[in-house]
KEVEXVEX-248092 format. One record per residue (C-alpha): residue number from 1; x, y, z. Coordinates in nm, 2 decimals, padded with zeros to 4 digits. Each point is the difference from the previous one (the first is absolute). Example, Ala and Ser with C-alpha at 12.3 -4.5 7.8 and 13.67 -1.06 7.14 Angstrom:
// KEVEXVEX-248092
<pos 1; x 01.23; y -00.45; z 00.78>
<pos 2; x 00.14; y 00.34; z -00.07>
***
This chain:
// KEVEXVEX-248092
<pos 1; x 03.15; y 18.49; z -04.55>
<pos 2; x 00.20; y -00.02; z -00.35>
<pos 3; x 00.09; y -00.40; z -00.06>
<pos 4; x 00.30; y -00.04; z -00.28>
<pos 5; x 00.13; y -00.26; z -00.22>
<pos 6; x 00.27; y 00.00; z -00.11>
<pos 7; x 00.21; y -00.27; z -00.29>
<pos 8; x 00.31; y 00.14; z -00.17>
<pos 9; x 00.16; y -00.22; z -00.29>
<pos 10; x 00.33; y 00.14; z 00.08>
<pos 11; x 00.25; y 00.02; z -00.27>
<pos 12; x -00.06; y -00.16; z -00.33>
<pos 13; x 00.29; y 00.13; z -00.12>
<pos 14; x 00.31; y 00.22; z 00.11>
<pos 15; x 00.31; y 00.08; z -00.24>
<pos 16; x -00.18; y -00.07; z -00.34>
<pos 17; x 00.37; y 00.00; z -00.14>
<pos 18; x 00.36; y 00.05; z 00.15>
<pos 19; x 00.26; y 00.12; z -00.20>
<pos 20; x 00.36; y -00.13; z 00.11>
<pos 21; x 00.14; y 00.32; z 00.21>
<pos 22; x 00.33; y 00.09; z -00.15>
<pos 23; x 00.30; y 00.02; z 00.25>
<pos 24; x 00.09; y 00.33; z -00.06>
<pos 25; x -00.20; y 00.32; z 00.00>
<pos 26; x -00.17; y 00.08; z -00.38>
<pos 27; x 00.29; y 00.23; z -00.19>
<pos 28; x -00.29; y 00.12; z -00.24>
<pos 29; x -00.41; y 00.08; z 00.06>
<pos 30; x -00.04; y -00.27; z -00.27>
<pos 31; x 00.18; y -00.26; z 00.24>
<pos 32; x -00.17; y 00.14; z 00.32>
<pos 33; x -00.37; y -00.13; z -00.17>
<pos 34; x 00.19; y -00.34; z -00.15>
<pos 35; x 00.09; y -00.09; z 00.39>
<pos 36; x -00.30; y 00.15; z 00.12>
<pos 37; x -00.31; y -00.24; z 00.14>
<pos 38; x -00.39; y -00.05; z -00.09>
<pos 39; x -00.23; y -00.12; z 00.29>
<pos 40; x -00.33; y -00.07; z -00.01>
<pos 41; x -00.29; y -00.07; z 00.27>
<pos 42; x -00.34; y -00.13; z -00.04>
<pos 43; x -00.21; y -00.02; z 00.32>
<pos 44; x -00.36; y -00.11; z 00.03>
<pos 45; x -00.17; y 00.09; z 00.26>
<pos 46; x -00.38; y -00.10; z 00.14>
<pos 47; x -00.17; y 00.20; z 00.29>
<pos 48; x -00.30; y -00.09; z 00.15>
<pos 49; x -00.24; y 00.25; z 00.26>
<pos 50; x -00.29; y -00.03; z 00.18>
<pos 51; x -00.05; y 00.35; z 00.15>
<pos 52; x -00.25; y 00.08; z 00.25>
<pos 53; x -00.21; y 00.31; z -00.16>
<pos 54; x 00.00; y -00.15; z -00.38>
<pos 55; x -00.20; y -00.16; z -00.12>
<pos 56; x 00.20; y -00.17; z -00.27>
<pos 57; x 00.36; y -00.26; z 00.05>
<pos 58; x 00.29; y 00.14; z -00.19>
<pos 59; x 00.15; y -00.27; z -00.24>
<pos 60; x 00.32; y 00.16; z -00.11>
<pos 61; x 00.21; y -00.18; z -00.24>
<pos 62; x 00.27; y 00.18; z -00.09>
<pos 63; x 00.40; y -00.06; z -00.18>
<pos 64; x 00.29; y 00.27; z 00.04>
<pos 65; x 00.27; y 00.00; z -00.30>
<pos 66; x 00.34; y 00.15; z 00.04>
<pos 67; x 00.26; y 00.01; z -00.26>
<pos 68; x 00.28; y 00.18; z 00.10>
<pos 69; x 00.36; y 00.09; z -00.19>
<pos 70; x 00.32; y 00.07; z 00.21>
<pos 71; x 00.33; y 00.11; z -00.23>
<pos 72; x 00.33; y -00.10; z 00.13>
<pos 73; x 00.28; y 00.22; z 00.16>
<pos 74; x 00.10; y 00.26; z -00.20>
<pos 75; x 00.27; y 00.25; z 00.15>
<pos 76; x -00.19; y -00.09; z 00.37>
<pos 77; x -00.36; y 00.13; z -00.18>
<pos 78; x -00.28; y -00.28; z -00.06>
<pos 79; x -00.33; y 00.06; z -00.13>
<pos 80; x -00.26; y -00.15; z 00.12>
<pos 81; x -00.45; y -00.01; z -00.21>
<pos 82; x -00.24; y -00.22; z 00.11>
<pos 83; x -00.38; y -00.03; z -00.12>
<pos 84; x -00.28; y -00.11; z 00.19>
<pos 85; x -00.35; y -00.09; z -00.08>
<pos 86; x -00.30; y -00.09; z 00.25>
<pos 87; x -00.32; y -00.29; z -00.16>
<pos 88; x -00.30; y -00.08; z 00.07>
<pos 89; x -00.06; y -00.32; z -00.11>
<pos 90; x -00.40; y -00.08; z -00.11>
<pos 91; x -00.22; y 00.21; z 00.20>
<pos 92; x 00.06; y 00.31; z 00.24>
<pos 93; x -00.23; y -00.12; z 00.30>
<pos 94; x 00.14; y 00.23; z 00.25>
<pos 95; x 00.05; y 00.38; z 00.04>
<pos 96; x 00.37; y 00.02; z -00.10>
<pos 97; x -00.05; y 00.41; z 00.09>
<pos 98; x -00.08; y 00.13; z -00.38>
<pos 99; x -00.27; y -00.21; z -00.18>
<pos 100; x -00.28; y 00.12; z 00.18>
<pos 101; x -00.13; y -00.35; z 00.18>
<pos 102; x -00.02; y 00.14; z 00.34>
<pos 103; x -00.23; y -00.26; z 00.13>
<pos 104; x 00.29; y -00.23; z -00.01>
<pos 105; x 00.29; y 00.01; z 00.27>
<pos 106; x 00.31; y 00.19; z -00.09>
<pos 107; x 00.28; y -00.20; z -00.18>
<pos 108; x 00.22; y 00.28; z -00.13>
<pos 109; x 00.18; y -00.16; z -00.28>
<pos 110; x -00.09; y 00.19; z -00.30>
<pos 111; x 00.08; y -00.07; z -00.31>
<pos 112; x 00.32; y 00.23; z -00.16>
<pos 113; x 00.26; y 00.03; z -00.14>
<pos 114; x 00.32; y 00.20; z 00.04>
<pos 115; x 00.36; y 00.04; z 00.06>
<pos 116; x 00.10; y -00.15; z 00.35>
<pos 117; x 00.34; y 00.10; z -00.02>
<pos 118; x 00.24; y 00.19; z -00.20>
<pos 119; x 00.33; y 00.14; z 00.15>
<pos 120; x 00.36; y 00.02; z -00.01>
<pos 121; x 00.24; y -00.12; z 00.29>
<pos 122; x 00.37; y 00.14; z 00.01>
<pos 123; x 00.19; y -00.24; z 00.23>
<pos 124; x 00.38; y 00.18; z -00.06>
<pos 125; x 00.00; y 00.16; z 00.38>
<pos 126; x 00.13; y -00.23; z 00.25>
<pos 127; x -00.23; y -00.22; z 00.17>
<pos 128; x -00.31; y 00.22; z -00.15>
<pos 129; x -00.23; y -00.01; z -00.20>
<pos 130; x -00.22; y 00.27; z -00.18>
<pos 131; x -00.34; y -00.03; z -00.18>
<pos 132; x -00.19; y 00.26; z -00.19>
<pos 133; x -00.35; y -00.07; z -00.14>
<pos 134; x -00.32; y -00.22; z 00.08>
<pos 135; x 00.19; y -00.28; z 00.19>
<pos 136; x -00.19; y -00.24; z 00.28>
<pos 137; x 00.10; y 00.15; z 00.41>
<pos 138; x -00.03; y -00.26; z 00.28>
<pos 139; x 00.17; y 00.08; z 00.31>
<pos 140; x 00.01; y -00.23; z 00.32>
<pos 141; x -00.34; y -00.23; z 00.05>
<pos 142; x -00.20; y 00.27; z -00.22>
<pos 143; x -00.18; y 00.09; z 00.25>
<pos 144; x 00.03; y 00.36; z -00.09>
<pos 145; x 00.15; y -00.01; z -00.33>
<pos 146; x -00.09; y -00.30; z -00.29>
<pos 147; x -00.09; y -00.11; z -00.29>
<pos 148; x -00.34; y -00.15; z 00.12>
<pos 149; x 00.08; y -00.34; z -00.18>
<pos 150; x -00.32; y -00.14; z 00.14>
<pos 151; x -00.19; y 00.17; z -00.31>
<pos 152; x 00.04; y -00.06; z -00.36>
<pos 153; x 00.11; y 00.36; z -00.12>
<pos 154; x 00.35; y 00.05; z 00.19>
<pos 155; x 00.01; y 00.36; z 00.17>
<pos 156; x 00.37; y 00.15; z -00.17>
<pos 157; x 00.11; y 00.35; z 00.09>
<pos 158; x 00.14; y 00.27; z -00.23>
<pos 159; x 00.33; y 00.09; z 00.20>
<pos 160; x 00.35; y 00.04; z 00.01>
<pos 161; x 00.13; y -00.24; z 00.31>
<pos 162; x 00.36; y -00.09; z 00.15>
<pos 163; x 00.08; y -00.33; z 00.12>
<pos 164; x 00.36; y 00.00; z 00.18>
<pos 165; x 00.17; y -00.21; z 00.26>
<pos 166; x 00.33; y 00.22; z 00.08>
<pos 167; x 00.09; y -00.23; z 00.28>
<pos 168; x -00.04; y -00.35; z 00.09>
<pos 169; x -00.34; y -00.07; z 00.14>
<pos 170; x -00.14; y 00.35; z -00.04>
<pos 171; x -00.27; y 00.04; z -00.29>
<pos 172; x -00.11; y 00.37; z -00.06>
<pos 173; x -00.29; y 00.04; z -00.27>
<pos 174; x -00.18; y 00.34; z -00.10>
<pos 175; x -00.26; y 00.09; z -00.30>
<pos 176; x -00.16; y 00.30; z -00.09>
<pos 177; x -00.30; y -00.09; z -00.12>
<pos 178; x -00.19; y 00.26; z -00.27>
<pos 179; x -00.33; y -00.25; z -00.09>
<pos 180; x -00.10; y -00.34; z 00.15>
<pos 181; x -00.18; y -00.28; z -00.26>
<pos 182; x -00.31; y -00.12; z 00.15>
<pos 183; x -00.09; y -00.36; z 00.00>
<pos 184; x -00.36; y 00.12; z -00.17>
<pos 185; x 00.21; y 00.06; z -00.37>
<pos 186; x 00.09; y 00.34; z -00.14>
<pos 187; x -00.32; y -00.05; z -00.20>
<pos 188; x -00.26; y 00.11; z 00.30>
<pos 189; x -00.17; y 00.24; z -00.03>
<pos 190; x -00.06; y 00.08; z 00.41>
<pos 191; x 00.12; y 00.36; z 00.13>
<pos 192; x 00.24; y -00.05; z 00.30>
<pos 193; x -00.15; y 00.28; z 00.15>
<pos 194; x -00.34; y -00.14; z 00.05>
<pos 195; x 00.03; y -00.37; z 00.04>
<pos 196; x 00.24; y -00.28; z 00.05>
<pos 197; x 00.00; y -00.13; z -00.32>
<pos 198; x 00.22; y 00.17; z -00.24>
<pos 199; x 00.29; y -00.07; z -00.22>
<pos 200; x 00.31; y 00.21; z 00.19>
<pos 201; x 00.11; y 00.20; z 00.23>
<pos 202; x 00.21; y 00.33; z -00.11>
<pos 203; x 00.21; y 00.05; z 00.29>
<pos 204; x 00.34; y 00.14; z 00.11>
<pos 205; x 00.14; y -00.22; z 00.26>
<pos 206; x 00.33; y -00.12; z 00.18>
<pos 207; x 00.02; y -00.37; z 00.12>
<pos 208; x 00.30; y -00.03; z 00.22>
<pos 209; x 00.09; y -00.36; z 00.14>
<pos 210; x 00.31; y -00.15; z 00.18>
<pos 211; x 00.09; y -00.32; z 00.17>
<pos 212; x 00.29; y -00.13; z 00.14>
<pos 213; x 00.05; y -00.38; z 00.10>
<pos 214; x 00.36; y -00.01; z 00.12>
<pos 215; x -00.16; y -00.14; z 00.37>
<pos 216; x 00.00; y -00.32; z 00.11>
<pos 217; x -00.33; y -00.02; z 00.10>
<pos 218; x -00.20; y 00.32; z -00.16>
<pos 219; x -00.08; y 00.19; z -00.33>
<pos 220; x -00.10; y 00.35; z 00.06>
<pos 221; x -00.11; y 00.18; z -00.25>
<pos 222; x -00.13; y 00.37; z -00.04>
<pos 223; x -00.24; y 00.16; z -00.21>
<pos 224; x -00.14; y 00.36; z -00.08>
<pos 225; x -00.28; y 00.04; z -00.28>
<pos 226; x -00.15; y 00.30; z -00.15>
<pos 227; x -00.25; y -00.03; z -00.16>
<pos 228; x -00.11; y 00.36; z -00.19>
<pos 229; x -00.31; y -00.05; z -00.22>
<pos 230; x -00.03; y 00.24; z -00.29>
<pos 231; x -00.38; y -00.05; z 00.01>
<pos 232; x -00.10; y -00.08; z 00.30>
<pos 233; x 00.20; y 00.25; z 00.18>
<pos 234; x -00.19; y -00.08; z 00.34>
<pos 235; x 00.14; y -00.35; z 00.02>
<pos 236; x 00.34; y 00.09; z -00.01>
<pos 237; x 00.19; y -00.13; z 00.28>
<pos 238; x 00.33; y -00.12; z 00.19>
<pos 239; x 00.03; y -00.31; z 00.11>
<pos 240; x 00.35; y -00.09; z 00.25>
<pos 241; x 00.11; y -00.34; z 00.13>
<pos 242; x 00.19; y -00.23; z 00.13>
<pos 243; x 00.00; y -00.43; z 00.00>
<pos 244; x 00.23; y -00.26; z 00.17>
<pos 245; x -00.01; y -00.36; z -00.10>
<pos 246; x 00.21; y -00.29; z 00.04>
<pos 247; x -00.05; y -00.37; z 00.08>
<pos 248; x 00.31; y -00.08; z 00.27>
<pos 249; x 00.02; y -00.36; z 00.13>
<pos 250; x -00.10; y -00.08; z 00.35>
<pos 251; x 00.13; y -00.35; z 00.10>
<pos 252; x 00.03; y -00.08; z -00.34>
<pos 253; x -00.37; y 00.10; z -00.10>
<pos 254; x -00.07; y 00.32; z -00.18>
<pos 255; x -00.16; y 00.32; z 00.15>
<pos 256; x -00.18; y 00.17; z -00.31>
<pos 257; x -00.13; y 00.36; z 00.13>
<pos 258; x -00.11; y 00.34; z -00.20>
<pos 259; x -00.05; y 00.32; z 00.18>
<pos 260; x -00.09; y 00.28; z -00.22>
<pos 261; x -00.14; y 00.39; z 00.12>
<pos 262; x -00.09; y 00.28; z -00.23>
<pos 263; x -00.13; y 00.35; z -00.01>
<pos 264; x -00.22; y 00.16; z -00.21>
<pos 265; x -00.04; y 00.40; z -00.06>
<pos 266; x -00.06; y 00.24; z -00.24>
<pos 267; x 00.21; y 00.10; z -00.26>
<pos 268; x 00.00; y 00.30; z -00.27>
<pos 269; x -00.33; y 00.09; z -00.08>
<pos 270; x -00.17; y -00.31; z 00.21>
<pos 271; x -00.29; y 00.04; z 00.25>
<pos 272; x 00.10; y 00.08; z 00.35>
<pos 273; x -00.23; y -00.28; z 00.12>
<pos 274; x 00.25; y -00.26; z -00.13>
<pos 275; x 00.15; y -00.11; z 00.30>
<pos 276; x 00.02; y -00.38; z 00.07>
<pos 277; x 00.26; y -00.24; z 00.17>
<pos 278; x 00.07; y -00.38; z -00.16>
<pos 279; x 00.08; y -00.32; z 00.26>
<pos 280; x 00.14; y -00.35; z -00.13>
<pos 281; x 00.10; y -00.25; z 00.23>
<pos 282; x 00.06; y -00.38; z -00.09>
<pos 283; x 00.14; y -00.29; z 00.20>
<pos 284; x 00.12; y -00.40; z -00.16>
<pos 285; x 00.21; y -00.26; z -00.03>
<pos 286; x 00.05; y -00.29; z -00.24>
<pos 287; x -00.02; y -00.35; z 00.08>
<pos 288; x 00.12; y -00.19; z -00.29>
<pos 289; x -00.09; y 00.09; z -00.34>
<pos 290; x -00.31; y 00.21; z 00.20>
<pos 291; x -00.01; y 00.33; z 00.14>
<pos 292; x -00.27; y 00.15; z 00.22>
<pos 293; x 00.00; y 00.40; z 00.05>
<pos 294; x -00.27; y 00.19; z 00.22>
<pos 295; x -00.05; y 00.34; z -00.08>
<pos 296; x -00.20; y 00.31; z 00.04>
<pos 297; x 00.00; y 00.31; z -00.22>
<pos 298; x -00.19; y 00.33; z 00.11>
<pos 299; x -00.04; y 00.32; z -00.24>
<pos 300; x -00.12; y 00.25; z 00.17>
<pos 301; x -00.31; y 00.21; z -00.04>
<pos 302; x -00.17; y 00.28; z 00.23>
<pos 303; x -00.35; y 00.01; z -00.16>
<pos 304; x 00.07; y 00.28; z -00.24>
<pos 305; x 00.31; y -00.15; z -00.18>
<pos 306; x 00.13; y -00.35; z -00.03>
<pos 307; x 00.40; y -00.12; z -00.09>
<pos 308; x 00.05; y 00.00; z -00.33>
<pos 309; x 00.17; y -00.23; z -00.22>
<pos 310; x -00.10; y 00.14; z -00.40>
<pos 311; x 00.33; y -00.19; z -00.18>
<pos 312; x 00.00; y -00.33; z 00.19>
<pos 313; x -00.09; y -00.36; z -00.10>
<pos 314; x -00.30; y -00.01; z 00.21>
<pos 315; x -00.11; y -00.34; z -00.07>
<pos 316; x 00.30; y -00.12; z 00.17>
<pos 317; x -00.15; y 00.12; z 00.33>
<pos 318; x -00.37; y 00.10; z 00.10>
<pos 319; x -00.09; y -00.01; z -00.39>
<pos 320; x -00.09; y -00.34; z -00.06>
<pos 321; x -00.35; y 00.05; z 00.01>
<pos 322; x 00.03; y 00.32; z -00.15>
<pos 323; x -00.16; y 00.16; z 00.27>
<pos 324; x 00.27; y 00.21; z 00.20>
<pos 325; x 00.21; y 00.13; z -00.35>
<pos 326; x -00.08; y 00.35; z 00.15>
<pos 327; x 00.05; y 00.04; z 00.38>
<pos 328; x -00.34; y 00.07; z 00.21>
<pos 329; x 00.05; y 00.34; z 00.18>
<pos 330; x -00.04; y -00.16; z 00.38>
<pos 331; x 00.30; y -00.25; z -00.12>
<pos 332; x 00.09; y -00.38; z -00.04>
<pos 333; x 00.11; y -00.25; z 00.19>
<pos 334; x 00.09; y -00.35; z -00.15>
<pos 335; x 00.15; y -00.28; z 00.24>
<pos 336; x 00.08; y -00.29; z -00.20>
<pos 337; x 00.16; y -00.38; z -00.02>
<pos 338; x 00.24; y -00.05; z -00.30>
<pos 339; x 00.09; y -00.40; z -00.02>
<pos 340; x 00.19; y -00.04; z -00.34>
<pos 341; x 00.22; y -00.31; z -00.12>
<pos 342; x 00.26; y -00.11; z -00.25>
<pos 343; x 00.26; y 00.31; z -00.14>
<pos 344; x -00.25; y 00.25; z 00.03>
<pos 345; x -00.01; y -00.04; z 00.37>
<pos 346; x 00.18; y 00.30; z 00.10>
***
């Protein structure tokens, strides 16, 4: 059994400086970077594990810097750079997946440094927006696609993505995606085909997503991903879904619900085994400031293949303990109790 600490300092510090955002859009590229704004993030982080099968505790202590630049609007165009850079801080006790101390658990926060973002958005289509370069992709609850913001190197994908709302309440997103960031740094030296660990994935995939909230008392949104691997050609594969949410009042007290089903089959050059089906059912209410949701999620697995989830924020769901960031073949089934309070509630 893996046990986990975990104690995040949070932000020290977002929007290092603000500069006053003119009224109108920038008439030169010199005024686009004079309205333009600086941010910048520091985040310690400590992680503690006891691990069953090491004979060592991890005692990671790590900090995450981000400095990022955003210009201002220029003819509907903004250009967005933002550096990143991953600590330790004293000593490395713990296998962070690339200094060789594999009698330690694995913490995988390497230290790196690289270029988290750089892009350029064009915003001059009406109610669109399009993106080309290493930008961050989130869509829904990230369960399938995310940034993994539990870890300290934030996965960012190299892609050109639309963002558009051509009606009221209907939000249509698509990416094609050409290489994926890992959160291990573009410094590691793993080979994707042969393990885990590694610093990207070369792909050519199509992330579709759409959502429409113009009920009363349900959000549906659709999804279709696929995901072609350059390199790993076998794991290509298709993933199509659907999801209705809503919280409608009942007498005044609020119904919370989620039910979520996917499939999972090959795609291009992807093994024929791949074949898996994905369940997500949830059920709350709030009383107060409180709300209380019970849930089960099931990915599917038939003992030679298990549902897949490569570009999701795994942490967020089975990956707390790090145990379940790959899917066992014979599947996984996770029924849970989520109490949460205050503004995060919901």
């Amino acid at each position: 059994m893996k046990k986990m600490f975990r104690a995040t300092a949070g932000l020290l510090a977002t929007t290092f400086a603000s500069l006053p955002a003119a009224v109108n859009a920038a008439e030169t590229l010199t005024e686009a970077v004079q309205q333009g704004t600086t941010s910048l993030q520091i985040r310690p982080r400590f992680e503690y594990v006891d691990q069953d099968g090491r004979n060592k505790e991890a005692n990671a202590l790590t900090t995450r810097t981000q400095l990022g630049l955003t210009s201002g609007d220029f003819h509907h165009f903004k250009a967005t750079l933002e550096f990143e850079s991953v600590n330790a801080i004293g000593d490395d006790n713990y296998n962070n997946t690339r200094n060789g101390k594999t009698g330690y658990p694995v913490v995988a926060d390497p230290a790196d440094s690289e270029i988290n973002q750089i892009n350029i958005s064009y915003s001059g289509f009406s109610h669109t927006t399009v993106t080309f370069g290493r930008q961050l992709i989130a869509y829904d609850n990230q369960r399938f696609i995310g940034t993994v913001g539990w870890r300290q190197n934030e996965v960012s994908m190299d892609a050109f993505s639309i963002d558009s709302q051509p009606l009221e309440n209907l939000a249509l997103h698509y990416a094609y995606v050409d290489n994926v960031n890992r959160l291990f740094g573009n410094s590691h030296p793993g080979d994707c085909n042969t393990g885990a660990a590694c610093a990207e994935f070369d792909m050519s995939s199509h992330l579709l997503n759409a959502s429409y909230t113009g009920l009363a008392f349900m959000k549906v949104t659709g999804y279709g991903y696929f995901l072609e691997f350059d390199d790993l050609e076998a794991r290509s594969s298709q993933t199509l879904g659907i999801q209705l949410s809503g919280a409608p009042k009942v007498s005044d007290i609020p119904l919370i619900y989620h039910v979520e089903y996917a499939t999972q089959s090959d795609y291009a050059d992807g093994s024929d085994i791949i074949d898996a089906t994905y369940t997500s059912l949830a059920l709350g209410t709030e009383v107060g400031a409180t709300m209380v949701k019970l849930g089960q999620e099931t990915l599917g697995g038939d003992g030679r293949y298990g549902f897949g989830t490569p570009l999701a924020t795994v942490h967020a769901f089975n990956g707390w303990a790090d145990m379940f960031l790959t899917t066992p073949v014979t599947g996984l089934v996770d029924t849970y109790l989520q109490l949460a309070s205050g503004p995060c509630g919901k």
